[in-house]
N, CA, C and O atoms as a Tripos MOL2 file, in Angstrom:
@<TRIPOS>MOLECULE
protein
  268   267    67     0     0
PROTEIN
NO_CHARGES

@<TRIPOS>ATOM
      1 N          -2.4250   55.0550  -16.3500 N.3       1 UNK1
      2 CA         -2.0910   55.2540  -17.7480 C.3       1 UNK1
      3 C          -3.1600   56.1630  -18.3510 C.2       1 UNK1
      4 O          -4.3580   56.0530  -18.0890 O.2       1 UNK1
      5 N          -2.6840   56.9870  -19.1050 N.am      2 UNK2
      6 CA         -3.6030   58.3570  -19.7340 C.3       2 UNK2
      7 C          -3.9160   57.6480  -21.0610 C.2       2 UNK2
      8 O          -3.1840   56.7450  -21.4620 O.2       2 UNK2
      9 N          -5.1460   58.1060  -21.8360 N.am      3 UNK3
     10 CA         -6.0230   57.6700  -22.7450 C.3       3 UNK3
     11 C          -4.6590   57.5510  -23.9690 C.2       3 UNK3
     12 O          -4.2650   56.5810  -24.6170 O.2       3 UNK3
     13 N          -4.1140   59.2030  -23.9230 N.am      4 UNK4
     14 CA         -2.9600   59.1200  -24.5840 C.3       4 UNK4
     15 C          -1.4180   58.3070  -24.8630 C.2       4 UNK4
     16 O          -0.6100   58.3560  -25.7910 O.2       4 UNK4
     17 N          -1.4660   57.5960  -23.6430 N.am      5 UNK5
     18 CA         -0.4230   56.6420  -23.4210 C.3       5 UNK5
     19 C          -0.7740   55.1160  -24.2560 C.2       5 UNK5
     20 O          -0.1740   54.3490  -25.0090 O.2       5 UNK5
     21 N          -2.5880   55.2460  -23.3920 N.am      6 UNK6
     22 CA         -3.3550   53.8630  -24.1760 C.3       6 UNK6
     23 C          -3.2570   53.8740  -25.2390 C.2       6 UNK6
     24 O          -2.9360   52.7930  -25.7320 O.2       6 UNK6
     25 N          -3.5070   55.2750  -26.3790 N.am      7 UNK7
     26 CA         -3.3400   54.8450  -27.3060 C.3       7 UNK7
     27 C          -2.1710   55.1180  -28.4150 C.2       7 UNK7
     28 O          -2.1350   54.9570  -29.6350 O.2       7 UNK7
     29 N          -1.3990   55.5150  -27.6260 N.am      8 UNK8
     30 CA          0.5460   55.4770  -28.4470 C.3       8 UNK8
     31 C           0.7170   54.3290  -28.1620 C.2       8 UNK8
     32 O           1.0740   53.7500  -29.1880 O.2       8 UNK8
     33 N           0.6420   53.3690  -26.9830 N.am      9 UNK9
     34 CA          0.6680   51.6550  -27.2280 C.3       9 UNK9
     35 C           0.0910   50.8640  -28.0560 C.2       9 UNK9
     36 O           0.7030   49.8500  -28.3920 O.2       9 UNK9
     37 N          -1.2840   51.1380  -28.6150 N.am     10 UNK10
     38 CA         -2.2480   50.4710  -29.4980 C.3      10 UNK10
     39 C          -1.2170   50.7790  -30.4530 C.2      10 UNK10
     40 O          -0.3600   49.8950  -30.4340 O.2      10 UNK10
     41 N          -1.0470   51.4050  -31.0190 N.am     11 UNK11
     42 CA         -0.5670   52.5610  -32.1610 C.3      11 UNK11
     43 C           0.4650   51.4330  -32.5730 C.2      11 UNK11
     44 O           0.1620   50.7280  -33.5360 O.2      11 UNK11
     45 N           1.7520   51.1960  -31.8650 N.am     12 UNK12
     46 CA          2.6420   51.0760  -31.5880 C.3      12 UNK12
     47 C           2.7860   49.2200  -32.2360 C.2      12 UNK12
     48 O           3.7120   48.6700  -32.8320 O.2      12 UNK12
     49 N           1.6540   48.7790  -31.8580 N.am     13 UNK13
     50 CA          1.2110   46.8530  -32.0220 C.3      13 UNK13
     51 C           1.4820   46.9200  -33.5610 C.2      13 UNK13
     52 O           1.5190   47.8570  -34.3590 O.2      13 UNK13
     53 N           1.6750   45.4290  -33.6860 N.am     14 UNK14
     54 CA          0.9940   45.2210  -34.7830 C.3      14 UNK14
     55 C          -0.0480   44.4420  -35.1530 C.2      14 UNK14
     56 O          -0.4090   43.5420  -34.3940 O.2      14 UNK14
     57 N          -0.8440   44.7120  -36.6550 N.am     15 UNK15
     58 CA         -2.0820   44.7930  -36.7300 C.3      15 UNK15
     59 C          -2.1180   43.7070  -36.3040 C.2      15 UNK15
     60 O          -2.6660   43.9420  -35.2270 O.2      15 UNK15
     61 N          -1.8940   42.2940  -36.3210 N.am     16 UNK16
     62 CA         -2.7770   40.9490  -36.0530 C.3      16 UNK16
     63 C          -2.8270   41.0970  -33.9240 C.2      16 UNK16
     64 O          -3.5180   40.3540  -33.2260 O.2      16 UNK16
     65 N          -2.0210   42.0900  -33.4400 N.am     17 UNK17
     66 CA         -2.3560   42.4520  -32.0860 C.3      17 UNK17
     67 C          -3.6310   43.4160  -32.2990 C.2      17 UNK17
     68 O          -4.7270   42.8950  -32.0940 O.2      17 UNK17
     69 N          -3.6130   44.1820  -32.5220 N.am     18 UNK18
     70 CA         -4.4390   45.1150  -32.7960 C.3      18 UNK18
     71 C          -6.0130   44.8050  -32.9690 C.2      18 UNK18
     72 O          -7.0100   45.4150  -32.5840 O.2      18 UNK18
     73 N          -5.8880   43.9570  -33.4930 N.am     19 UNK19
     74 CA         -6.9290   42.8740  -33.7290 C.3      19 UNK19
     75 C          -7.7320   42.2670  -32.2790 C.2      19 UNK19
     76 O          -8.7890   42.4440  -31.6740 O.2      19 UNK19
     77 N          -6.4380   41.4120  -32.1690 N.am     20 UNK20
     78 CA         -6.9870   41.4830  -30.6150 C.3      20 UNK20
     79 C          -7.3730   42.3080  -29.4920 C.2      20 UNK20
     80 O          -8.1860   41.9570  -28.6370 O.2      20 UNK20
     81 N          -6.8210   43.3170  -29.5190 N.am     21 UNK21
     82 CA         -6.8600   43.9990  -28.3130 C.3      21 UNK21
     83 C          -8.2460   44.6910  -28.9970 C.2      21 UNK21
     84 O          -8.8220   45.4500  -28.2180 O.2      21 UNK21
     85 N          -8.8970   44.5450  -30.3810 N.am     22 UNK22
     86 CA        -10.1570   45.5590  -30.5610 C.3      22 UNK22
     87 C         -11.1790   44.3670  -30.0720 C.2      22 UNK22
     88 O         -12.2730   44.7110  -29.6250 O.2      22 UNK22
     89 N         -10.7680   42.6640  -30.1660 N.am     23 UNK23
     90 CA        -11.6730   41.5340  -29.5180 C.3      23 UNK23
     91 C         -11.8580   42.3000  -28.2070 C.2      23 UNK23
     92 O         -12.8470   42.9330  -27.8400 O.2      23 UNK23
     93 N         -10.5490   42.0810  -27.5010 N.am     24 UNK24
     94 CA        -11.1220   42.3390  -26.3800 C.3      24 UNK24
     95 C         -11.9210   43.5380  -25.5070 C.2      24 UNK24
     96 O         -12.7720   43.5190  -24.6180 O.2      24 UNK24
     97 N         -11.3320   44.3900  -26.0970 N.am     25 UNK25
     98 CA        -12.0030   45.8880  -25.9120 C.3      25 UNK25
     99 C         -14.0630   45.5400  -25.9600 C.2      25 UNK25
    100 O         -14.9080   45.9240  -25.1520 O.2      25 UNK25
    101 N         -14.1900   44.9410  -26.8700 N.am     26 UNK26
    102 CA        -15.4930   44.4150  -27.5950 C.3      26 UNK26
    103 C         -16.2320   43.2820  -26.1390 C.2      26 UNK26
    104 O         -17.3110   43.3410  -25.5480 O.2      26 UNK26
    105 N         -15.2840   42.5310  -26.0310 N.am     27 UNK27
    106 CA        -15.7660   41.4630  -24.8860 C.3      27 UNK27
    107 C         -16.0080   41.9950  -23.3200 C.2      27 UNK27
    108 O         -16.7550   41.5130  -22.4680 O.2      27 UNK27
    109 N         -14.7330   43.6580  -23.1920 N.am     28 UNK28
    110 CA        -15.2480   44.2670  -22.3970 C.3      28 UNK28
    111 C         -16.6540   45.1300  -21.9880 C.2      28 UNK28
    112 O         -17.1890   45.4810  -20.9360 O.2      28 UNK28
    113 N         -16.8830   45.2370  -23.1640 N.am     29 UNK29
    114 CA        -17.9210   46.0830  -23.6230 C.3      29 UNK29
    115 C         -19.1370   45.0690  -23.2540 C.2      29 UNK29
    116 O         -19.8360   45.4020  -22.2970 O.2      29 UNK29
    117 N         -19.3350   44.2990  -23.6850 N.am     30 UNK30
    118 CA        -20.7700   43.4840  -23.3020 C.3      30 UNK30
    119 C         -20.5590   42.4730  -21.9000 C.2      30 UNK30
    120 O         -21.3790   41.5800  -21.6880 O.2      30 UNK30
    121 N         -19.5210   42.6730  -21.0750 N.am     31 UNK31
    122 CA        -19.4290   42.6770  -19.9150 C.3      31 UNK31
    123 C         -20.1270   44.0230  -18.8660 C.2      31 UNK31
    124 O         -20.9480   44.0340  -17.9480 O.2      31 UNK31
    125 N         -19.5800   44.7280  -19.3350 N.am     32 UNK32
    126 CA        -20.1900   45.6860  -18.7680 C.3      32 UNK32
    127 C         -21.4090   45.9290  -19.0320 C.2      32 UNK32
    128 O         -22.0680   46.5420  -18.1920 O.2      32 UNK32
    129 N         -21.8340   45.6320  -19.8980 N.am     33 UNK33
    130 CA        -23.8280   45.3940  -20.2720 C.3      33 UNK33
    131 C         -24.0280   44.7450  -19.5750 C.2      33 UNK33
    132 O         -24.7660   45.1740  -18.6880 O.2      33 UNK33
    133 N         -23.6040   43.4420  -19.4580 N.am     34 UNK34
    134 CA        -24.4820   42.2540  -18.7190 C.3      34 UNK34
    135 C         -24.2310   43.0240  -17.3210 C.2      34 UNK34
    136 O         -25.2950   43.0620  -16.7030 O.2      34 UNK34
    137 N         -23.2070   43.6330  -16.6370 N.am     35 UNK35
    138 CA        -23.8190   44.3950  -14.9550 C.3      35 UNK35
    139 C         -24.6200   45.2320  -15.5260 C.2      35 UNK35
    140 O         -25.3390   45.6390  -14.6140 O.2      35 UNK35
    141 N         -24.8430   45.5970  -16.2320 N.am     36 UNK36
    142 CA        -26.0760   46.8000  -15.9680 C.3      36 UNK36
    143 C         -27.2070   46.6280  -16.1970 C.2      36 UNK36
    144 O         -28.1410   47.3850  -15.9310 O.2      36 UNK36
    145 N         -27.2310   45.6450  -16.6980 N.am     37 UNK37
    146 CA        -28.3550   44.6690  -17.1710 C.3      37 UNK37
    147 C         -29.2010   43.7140  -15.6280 C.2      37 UNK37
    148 O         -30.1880   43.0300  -15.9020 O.2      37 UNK37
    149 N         -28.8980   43.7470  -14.6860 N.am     38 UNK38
    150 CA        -29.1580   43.2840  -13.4430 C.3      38 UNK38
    151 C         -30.4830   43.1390  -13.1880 C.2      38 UNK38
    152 O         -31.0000   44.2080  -13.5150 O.2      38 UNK38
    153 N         -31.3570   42.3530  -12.7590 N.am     39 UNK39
    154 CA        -32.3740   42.7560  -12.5990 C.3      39 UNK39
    155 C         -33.5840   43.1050  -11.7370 C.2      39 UNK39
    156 O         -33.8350   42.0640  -11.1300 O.2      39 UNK39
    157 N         -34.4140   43.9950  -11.3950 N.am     40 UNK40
    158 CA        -34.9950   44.4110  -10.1360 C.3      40 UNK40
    159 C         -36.0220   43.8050   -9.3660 C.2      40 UNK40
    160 O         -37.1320   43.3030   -9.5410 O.2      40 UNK40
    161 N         -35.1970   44.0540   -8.4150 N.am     41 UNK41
    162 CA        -35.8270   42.7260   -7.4750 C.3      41 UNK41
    163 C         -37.4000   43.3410   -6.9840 C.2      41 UNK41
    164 O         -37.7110   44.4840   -6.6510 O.2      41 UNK41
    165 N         -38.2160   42.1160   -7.0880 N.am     42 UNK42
    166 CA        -39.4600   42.0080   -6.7020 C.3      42 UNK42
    167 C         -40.1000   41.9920   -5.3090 C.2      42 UNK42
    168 O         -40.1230   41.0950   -4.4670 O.2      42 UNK42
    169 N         -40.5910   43.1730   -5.2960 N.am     43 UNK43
    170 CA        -41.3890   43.1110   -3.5620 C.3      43 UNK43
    171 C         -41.8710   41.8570   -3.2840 C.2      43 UNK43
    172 O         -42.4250   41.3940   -4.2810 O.2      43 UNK43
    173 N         -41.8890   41.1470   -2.3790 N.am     44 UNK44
    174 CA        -42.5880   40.3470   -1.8770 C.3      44 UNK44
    175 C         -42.0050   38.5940   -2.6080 C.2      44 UNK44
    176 O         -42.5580   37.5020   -2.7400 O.2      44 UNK44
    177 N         -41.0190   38.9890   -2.8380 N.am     45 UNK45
    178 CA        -40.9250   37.3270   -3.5230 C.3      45 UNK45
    179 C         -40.3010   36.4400   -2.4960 C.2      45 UNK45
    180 O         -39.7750   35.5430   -3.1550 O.2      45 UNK45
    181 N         -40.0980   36.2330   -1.3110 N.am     46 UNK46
    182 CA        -39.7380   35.4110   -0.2790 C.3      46 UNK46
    183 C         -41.0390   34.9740    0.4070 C.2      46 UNK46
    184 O         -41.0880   34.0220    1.1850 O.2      46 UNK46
    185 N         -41.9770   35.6530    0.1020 N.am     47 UNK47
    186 CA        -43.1600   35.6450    0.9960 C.3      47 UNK47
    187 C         -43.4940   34.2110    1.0720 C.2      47 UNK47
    188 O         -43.3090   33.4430    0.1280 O.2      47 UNK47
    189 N         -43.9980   33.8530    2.2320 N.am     48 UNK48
    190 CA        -43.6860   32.6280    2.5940 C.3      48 UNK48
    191 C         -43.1180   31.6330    2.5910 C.2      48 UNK48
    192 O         -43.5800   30.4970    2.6950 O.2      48 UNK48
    193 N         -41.5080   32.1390    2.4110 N.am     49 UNK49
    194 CA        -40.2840   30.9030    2.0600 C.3      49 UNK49
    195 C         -39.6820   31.2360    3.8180 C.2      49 UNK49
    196 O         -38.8290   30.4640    4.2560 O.2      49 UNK49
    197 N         -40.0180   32.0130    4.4260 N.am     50 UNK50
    198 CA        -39.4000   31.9080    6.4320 C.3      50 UNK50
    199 C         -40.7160   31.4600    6.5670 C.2      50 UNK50
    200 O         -41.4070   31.3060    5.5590 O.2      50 UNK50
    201 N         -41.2610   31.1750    7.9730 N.am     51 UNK51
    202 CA        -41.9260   31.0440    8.2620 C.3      51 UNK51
    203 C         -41.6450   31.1580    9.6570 C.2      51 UNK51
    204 O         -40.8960   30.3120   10.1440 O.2      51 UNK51
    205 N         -42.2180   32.2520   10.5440 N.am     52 UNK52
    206 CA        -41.9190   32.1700   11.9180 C.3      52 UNK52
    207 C         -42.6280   31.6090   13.1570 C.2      52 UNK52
    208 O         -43.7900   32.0010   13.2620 O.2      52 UNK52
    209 N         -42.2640   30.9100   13.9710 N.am     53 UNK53
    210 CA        -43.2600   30.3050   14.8890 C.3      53 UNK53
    211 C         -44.2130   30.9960   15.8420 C.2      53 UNK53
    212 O         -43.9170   32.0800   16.3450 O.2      53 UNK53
    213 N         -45.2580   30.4280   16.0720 N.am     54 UNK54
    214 CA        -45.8300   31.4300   17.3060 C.3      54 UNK54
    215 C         -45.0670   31.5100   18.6520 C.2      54 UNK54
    216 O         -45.1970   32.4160   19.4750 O.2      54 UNK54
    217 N         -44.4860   30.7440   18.7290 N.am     55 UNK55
    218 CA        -43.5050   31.0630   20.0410 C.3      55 UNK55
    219 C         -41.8800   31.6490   20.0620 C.2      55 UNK55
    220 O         -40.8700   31.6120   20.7650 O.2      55 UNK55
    221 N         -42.3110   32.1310   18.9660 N.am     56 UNK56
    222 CA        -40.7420   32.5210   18.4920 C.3      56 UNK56
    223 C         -40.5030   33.3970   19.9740 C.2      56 UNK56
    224 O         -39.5890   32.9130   20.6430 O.2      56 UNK56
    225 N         -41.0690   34.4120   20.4930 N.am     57 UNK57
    226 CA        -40.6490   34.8030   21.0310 C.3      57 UNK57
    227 C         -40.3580   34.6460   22.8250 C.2      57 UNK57
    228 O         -39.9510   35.2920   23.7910 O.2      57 UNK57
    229 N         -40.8380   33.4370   22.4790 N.am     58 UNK58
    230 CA        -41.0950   33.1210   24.4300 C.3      58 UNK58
    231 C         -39.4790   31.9500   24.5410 C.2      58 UNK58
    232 O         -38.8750   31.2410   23.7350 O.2      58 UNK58
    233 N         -39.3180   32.3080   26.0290 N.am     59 UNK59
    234 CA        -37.6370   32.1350   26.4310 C.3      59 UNK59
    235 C         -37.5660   30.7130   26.2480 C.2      59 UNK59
    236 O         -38.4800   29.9260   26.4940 O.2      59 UNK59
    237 N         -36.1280   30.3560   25.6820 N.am     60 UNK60
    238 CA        -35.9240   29.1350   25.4090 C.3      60 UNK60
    239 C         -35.7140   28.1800   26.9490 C.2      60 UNK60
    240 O         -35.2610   28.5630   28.0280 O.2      60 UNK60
    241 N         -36.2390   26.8180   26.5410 N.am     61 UNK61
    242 CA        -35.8730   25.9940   27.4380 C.3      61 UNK61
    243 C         -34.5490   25.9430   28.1650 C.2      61 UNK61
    244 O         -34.4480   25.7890   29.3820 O.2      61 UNK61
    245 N         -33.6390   26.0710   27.4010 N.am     62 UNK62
    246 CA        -32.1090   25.8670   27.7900 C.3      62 UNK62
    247 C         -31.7270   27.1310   29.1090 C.2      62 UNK62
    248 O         -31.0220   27.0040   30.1100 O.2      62 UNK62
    249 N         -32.5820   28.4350   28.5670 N.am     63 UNK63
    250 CA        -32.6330   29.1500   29.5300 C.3      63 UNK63
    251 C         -33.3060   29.2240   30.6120 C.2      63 UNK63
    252 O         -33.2900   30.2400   31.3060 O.2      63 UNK63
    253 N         -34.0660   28.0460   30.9410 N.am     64 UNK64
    254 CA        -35.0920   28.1580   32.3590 C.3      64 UNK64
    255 C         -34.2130   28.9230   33.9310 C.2      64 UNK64
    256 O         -34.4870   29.7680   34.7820 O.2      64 UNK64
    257 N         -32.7430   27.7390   33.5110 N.am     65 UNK65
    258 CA        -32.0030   28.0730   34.8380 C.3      65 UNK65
    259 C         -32.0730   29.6020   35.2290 C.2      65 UNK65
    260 O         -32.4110   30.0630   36.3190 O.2      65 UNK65
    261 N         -31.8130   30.0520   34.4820 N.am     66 UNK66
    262 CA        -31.0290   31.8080   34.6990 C.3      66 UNK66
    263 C         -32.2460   32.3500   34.9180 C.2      66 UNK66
    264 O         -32.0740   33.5690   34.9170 O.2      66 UNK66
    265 N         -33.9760   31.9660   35.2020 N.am     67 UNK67
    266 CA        -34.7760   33.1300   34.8970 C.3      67 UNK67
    267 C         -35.3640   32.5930   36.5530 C.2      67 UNK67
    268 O         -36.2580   33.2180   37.1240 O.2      67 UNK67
@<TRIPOS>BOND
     1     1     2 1
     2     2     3 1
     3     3     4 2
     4     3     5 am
     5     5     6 1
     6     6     7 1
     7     7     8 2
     8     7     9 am
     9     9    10 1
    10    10    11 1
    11    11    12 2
    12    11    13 am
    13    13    14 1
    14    14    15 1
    15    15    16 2
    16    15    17 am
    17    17    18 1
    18    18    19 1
    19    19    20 2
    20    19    21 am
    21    21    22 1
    22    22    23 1
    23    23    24 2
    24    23    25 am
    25    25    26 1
    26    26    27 1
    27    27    28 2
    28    27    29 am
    29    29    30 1
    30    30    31 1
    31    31    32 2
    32    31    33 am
    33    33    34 1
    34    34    35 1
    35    35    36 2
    36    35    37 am
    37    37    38 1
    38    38    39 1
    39    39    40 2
    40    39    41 am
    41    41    42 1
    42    42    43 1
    43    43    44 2
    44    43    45 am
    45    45    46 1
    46    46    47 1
    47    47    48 2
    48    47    49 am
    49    49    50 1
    50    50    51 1
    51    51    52 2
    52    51    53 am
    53    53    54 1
    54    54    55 1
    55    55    56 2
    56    55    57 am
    57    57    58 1
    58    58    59 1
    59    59    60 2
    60    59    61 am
    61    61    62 1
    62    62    63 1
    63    63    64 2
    64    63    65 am
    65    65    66 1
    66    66    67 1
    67    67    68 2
    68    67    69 am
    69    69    70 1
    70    70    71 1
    71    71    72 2
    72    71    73 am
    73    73    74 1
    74    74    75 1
    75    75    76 2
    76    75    77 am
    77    77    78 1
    78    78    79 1
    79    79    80 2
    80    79    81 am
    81    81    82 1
    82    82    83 1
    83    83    84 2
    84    83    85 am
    85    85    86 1
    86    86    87 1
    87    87    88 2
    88    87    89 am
    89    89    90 1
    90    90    91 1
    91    91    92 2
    92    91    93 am
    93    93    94 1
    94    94    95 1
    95    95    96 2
    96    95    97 am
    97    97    98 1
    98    98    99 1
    99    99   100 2
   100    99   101 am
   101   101   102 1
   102   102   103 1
   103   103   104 2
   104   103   105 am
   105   105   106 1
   106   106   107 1
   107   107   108 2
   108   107   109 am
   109   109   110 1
   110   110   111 1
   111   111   112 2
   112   111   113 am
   113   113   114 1
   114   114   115 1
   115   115   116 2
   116   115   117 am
   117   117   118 1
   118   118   119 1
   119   119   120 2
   120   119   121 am
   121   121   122 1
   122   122   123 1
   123   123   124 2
   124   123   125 am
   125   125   126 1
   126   126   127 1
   127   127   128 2
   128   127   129 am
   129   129   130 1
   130   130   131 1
   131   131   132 2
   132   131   133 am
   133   133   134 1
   134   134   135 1
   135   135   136 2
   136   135   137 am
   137   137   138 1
   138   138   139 1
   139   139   140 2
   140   139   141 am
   141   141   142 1
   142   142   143 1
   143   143   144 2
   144   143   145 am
   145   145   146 1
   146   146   147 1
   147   147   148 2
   148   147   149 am
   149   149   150 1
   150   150   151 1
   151   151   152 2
   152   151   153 am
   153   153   154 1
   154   154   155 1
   155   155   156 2
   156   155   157 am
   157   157   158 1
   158   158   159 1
   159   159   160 2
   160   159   161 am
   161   161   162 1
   162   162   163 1
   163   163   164 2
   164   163   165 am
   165   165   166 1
   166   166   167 1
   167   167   168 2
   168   167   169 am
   169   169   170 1
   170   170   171 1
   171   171   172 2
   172   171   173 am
   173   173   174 1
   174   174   175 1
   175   175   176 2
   176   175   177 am
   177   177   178 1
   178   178   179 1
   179   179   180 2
   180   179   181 am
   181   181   182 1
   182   182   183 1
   183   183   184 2
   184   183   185 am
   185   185   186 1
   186   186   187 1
   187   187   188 2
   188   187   189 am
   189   189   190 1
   190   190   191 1
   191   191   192 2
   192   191   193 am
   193   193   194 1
   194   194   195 1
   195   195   196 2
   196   195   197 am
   197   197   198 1
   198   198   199 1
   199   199   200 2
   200   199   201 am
   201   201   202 1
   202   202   203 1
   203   203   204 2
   204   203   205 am
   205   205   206 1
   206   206   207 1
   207   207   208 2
   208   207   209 am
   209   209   210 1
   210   210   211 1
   211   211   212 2
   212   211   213 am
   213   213   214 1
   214   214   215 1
   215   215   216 2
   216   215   217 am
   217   217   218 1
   218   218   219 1
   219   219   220 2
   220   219   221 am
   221   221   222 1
   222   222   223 1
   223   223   224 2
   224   223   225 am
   225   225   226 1
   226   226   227 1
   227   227   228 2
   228   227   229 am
   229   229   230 1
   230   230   231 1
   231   231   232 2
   232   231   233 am
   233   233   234 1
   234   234   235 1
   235   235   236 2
   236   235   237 am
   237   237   238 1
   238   238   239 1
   239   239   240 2
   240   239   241 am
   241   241   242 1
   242   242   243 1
   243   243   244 2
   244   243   245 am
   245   245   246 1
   246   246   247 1
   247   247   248 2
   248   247   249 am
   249   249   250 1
   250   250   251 1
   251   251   252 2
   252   251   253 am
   253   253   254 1
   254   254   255 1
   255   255   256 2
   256   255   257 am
   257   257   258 1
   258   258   259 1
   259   259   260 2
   260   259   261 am
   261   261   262 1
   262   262   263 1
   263   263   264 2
   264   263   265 am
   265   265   266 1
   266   266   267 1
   267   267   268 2
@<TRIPOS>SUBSTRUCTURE
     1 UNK1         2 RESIDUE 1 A UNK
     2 UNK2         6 RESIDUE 1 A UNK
     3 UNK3        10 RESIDUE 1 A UNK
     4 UNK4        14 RESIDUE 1 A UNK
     5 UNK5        18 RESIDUE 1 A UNK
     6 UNK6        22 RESIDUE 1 A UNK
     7 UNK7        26 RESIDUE 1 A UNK
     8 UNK8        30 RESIDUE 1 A UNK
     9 UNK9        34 RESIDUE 1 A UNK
    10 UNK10       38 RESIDUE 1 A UNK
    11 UNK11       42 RESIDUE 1 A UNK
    12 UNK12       46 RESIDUE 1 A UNK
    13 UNK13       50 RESIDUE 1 A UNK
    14 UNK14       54 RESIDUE 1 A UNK
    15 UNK15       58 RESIDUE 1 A UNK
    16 UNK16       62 RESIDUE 1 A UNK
    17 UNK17       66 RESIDUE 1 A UNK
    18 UNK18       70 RESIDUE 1 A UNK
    19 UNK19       74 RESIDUE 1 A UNK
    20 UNK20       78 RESIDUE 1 A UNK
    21 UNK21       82 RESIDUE 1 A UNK
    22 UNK22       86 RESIDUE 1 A UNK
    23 UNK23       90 RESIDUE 1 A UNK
    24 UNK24       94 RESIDUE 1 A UNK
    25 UNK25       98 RESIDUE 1 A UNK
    26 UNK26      102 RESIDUE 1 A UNK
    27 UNK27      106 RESIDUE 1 A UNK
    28 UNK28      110 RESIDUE 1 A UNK
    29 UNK29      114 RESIDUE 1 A UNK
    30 UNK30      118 RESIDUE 1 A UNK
    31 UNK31      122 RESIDUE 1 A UNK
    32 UNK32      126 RESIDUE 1 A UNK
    33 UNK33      130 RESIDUE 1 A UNK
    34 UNK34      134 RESIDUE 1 A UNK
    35 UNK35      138 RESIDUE 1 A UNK
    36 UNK36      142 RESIDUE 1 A UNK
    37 UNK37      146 RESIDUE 1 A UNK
    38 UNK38      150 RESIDUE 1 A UNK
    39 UNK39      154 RESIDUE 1 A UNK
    40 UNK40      158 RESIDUE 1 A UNK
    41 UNK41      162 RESIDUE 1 A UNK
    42 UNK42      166 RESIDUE 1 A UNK
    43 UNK43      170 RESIDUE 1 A UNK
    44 UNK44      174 RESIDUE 1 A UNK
    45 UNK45      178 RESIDUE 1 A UNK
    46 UNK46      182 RESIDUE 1 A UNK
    47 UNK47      186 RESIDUE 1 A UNK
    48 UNK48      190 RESIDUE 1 A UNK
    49 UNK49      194 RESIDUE 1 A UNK
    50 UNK50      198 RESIDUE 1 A UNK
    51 UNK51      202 RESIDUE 1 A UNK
    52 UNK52      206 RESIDUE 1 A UNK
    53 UNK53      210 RESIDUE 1 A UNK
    54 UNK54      214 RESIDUE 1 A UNK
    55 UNK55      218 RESIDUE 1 A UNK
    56 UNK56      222 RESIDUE 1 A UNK
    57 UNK57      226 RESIDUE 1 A UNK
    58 UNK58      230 RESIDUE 1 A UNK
    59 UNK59      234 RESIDUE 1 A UNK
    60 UNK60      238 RESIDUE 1 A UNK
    61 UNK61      242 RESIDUE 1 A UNK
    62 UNK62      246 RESIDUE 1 A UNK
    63 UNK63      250 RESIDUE 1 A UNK
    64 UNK64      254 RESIDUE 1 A UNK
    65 UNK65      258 RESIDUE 1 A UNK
    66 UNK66      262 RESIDUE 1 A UNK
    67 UNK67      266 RESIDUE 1 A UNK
């Protein structure tokens, strides 16, 4: 739908629609703020929430057979 179509339909309402559709237009509007509004994520903020073992890397038990 072309801007022009959008607004020969507005046009077209009547006012107690009109009304609404300027609510909602409005509710769209600070929707789309709040995504842009997002906020930037901080280097290092997991830091020490993993914690990896010293043997993380040596072969698991389950695998003895195969080695």
């Amino acid at each position: 739908m072309s801007d022009l179509d959008l607004y020969n339909s507005i046009i077209a309402l009547p006012e107690n629609l009109k009304e609404e559709v300027s609510d909602f237009v409005e509710f769209l509007k600070q929707k789309a703020e709040k995504k842009a509004e997002k906020k930037e994520r901080v280097y290092g903020y997991a830091k020490g929430f993993f914690i990896i073992p010293p043997d993380f890397d040596e072969p698991l038990d389950v695998f003895k057979d195969y080695m």
